[in-house]
N, C-alpha and C positions, 0 to 999 in steps of 0.2 A: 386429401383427407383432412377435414377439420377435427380440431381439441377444442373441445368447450368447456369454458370455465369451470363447471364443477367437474369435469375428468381434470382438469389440470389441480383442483383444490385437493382431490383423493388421492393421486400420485404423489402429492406432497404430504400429504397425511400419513397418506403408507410407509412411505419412505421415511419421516419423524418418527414411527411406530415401531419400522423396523430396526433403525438407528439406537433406537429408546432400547427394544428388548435386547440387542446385543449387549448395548452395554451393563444392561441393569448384569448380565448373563458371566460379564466378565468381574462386574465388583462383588456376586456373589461367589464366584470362586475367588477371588483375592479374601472376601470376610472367612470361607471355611476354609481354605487351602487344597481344596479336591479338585481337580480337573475335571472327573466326569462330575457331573452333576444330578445325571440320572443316565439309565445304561445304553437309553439310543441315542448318547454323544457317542458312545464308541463301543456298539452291541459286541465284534469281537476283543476288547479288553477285559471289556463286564463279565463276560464269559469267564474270559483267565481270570479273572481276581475272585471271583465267588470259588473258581476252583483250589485257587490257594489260600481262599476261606477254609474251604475243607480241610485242606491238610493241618494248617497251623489249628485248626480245630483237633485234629487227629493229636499232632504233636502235645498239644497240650491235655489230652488225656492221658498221653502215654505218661507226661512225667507226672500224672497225679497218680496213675498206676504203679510208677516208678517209689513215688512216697510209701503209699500204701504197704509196697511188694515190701519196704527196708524198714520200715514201719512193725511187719510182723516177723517177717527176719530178726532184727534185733533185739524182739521180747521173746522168741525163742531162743536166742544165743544166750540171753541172760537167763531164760530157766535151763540150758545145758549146763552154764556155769554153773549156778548154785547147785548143781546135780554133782558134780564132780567135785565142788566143794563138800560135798556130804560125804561122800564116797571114799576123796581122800581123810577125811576122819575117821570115817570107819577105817580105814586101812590102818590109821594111826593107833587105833583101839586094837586093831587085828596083834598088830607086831608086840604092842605092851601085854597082849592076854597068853602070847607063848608065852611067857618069861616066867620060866619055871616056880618061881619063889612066891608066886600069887597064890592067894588061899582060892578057894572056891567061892568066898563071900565076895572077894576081889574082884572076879570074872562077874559074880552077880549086878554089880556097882555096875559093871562094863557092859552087860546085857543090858539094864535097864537104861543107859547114854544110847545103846544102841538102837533100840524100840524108838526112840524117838526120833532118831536118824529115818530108818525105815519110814515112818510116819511121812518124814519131811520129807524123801524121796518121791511116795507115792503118790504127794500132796504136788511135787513137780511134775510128775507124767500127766499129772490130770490135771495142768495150770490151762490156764485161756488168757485169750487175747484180747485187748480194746471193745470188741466186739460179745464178748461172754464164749465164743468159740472156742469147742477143744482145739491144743494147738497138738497136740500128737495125733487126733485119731484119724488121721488120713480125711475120708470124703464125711467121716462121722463126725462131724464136730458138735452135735447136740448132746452126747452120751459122754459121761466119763471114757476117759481110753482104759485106765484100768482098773478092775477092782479086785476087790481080795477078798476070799471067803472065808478067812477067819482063822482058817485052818493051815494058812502058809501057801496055799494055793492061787496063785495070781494070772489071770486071765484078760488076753487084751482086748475089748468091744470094736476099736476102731477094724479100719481097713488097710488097705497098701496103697493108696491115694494120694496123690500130690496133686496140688490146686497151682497152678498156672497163671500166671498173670500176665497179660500184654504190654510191654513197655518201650518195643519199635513196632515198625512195620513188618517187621520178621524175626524179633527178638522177643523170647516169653521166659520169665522166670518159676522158679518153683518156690511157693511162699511157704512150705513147711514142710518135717519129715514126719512118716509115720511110726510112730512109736514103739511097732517092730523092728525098725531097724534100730532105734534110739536104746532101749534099754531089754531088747529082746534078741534071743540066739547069740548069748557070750559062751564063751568057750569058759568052760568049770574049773579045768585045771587038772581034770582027771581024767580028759578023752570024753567029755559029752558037752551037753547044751542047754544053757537054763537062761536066767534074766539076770538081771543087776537084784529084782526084791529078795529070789530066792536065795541070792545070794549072802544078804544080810540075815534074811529070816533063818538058813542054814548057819550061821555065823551067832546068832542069839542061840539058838538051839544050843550048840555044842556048849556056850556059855557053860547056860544051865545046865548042863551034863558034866561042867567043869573038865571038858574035854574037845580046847580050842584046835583048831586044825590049821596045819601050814600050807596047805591047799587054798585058805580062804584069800590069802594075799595073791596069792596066782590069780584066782578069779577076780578080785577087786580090779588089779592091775589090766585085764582085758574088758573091763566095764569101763576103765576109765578110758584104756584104747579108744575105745567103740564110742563114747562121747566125743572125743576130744576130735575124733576123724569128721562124724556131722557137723562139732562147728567149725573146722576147717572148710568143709563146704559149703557152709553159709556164708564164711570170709567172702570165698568166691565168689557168692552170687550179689554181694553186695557192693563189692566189686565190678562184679558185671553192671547192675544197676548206676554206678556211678560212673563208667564207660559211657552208657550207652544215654544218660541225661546229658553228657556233654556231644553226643553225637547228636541227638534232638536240640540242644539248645543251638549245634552251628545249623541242622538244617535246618531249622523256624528262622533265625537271623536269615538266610540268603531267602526264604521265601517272603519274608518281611522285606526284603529289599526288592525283591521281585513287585509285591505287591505297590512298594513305594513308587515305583517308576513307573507304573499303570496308571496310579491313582493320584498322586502329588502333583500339584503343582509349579511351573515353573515360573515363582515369581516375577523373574528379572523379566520375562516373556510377557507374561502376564500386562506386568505393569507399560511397559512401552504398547502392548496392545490398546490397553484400557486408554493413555493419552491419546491415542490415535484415532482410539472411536468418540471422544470426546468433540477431537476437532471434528469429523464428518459429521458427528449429531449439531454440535455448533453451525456448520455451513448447511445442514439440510435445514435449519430453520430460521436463519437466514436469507435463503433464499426462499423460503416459503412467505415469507414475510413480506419480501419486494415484489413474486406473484402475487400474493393475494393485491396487493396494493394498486396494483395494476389495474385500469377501466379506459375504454373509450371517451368516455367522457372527460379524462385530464387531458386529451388531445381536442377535445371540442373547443 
């Protein structure tokens, strides 16, 4: 079988070519530090690694979910607080309005502290959130939760709806209560069942009748119960929430490290490669140099 010069000039050629693109191949992963370079270096890696794209994508919505969920959690525990701060005022008016030695101008002075209590109370059931959202009315959050008709009558618009947040794979919290349970079905103090308003508003009343009742501290005292038990279970959920970002924060670390050992490069590897294709590129065009050089004619 004969080789003729120019089959012997393109097998050198090829070969400088081939030499050329590995290595251009290895100094550009030495410049970004990625192994693969594109995904049919290693189609089933490429596979894994887009799938733990996904996830750390996942994880990373949870914990903005997570924000979010502690986010409205916590501007509702602050409007319980100040509810219960109200509350226990009024209590504190309740007990100075028995004391027998108060005129009826006294109790007046004491209704009118109270009206504005009520006010502030009503003005907490029906607070919102970041967002302008009611935060009592269950799935209603466009509507007041409660309003008042003027007449002491107080009525809640919302629903029994708790909004759900995602913040694992199988972890969902509850980002608000409904305002039935918050400041609606307290026990009276006399064997029935009213709210926290009508409680105040029944407590102005008698004021003004100059005929305060020792009942109204019984019912304050299970208004404030019934507060203080919601944000006990908001603790919890914030608590959950703070569990469950450091269980997302170890599983995104191990799938970060998953993805590191797919995708990283191993420099020390790397670099003794890169010398070694330097030498073969050196020697392939070297010896292309002394073929080409090569003719019958230096032996004429």
């Amino acid at each position: 079988m004969r080789i003729s010069t120019g089959q012997w000039y393109r097998q050198g050629v090829n070969a400088m070519l081939n030499n050329q693109s590995t290595l251009s191949k290895t100094q550009l992963q030495l410049a970004t530090g990625q192994r693969m370079l594109a995904p049919s270096d290693d189609p089933g890696a490429a596979t894994r690694v887009l799938e733990l794209d996904q996830l750390l994508s996942a994880v990373s919505q949870y914990q903005r979910n997570g924000d979010a969920a502690e986010s409205r959690l916590r501007r509702e525990e602050n409007v319980l607080e100040s509810s219960g701060d109200i509350l226990q005022r009024v209590r504190e008016l309740a007990v100075r309005a028995v004391n027998g030695s108060l005129s009826a101008g006294d109790r007046q002075a004491i209704a009118t502290e109270a009206r504005e209590h009520l006010a502030g109370l009503l003005s907490m059931a029906n607070a919102t959130d970041t967002n302008g959202e009611t935060i009592f009315g269950g799935y209603r959050t466009d509507v007041p939760a409660f309003v008042d008709d003027g007449a002491g009558n107080f009525t809640y618009q919302g629903d029994q709806g708790q909004r759900l947040m995602q913040i694992g794979s199988a972890r969902h919290v509850a980002t608000n209560d409904p305002g039935s349970s918050v400041y609606m079905g307290i026990d009276d103090g006399n064997g029935g069942i009213t709210d926290a308003f009508s409680i105040l508003n029944d407590f102005i009343t008698d004021l003004d009748n100059n005929t305060p009742s020792g009942t109204t501290l019984t019912a304050l005292d299970n208004a404030m119960d019934q507060i203080q038990t919601v944000r006990t279970k908001i603790g919890g959920r914030m608590n959950a929430i703070e569990n469950q970002r450091g269980i997302n924060d170890s599983f995104g670390l191990v799938m970060e490290q998953n993805r590191s050992i797919l995708e990283d490069l191993d420099y020390g590897e790397a670099v003794s490669r890169l010398q070694q294709q330097q030498l073969i590129l050196q020697a392939s065009q070297q010896s292309f140099m002394k073929v080409e050089g090569l003719s019958l004619f230096n032996y004429l």
